[in-house]
C-alpha positions in Angstrom: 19.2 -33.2 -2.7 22.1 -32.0 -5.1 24.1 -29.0 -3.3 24.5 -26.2 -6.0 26.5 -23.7 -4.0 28.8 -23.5 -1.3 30.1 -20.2 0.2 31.1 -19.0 3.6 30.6 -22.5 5.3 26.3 -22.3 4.2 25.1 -24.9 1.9 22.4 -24.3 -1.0 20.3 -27.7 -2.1 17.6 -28.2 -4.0 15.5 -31.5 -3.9 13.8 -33.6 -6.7 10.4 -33.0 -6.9 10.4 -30.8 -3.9 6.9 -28.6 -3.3 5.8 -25.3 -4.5 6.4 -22.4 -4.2 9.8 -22.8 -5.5 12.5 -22.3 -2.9 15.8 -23.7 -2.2 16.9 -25.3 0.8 20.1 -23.6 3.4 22.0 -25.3 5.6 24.4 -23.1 8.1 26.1 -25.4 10.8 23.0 -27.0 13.5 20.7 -23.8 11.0 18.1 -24.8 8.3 15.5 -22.9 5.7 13.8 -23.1 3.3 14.1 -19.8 1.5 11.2 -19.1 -1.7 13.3 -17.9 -5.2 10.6 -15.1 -5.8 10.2 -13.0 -2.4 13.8 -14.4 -1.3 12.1 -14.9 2.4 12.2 -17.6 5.1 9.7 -20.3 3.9 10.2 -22.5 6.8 13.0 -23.1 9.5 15.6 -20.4 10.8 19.0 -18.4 10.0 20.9 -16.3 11.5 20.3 -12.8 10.3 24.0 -12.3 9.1 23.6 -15.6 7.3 20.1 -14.6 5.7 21.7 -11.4 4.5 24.0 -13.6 2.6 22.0 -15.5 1.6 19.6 -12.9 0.2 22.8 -11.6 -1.5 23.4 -14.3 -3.4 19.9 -15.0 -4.3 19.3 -11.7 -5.5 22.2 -11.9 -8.1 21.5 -15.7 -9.2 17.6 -15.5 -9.2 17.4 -16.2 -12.9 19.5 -19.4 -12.3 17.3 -20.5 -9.6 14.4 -20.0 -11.4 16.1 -22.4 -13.8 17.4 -25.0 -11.2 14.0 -25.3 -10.0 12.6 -26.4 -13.1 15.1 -28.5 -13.6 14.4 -30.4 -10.6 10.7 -30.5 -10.7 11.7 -32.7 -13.8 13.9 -34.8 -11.8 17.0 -33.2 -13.8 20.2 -32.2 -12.0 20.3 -28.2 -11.7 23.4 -26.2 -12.9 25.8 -25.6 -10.1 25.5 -21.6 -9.3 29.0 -19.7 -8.3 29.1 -18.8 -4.5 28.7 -15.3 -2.9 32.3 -14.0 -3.0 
């Protein structure tokens, strides 16, 4: 599960092979999601809303590179590492 951003103490991942639809995976302190690259909505688990605005900030403005990280994971490459929210 290689981390590709960091910011404000939440941590993006994305897993090898992980299933469709393509998301990415958040971690905020005890919180988890999964959070889909397309709709940039809560595919599974919870956030905080603050957080999830953050998240959905940052998604928003790198949603090319995640389109990109995911397909480099589904072929079990490491994705790019994607600047944090700042």
């Amino acid at each position: 599960m290689p981390e590709i951003s960091r910011f404000f103490g939440i941590i993006i991942t994305m897993y090898y092979g992980d299933h469709q639809p393509p998301h990415f995976h958040v971690r905020y302190g005890d919180n988890k999601a999964q959070v889909t690259i397309e709709a940039i909505s809560i595919l599974n688990g919870k956030l905080p809303s603050r957080v999830f605005g953050l998240v959905a900030e940052w998604a928003m403005e790198h949603q090319n590179e995640l389109r990109e990280d995911w397909k480099l994971v589904q072929n079990e490459t490491p994705p790019n590492k994607i600047a944090p929210l700042e």
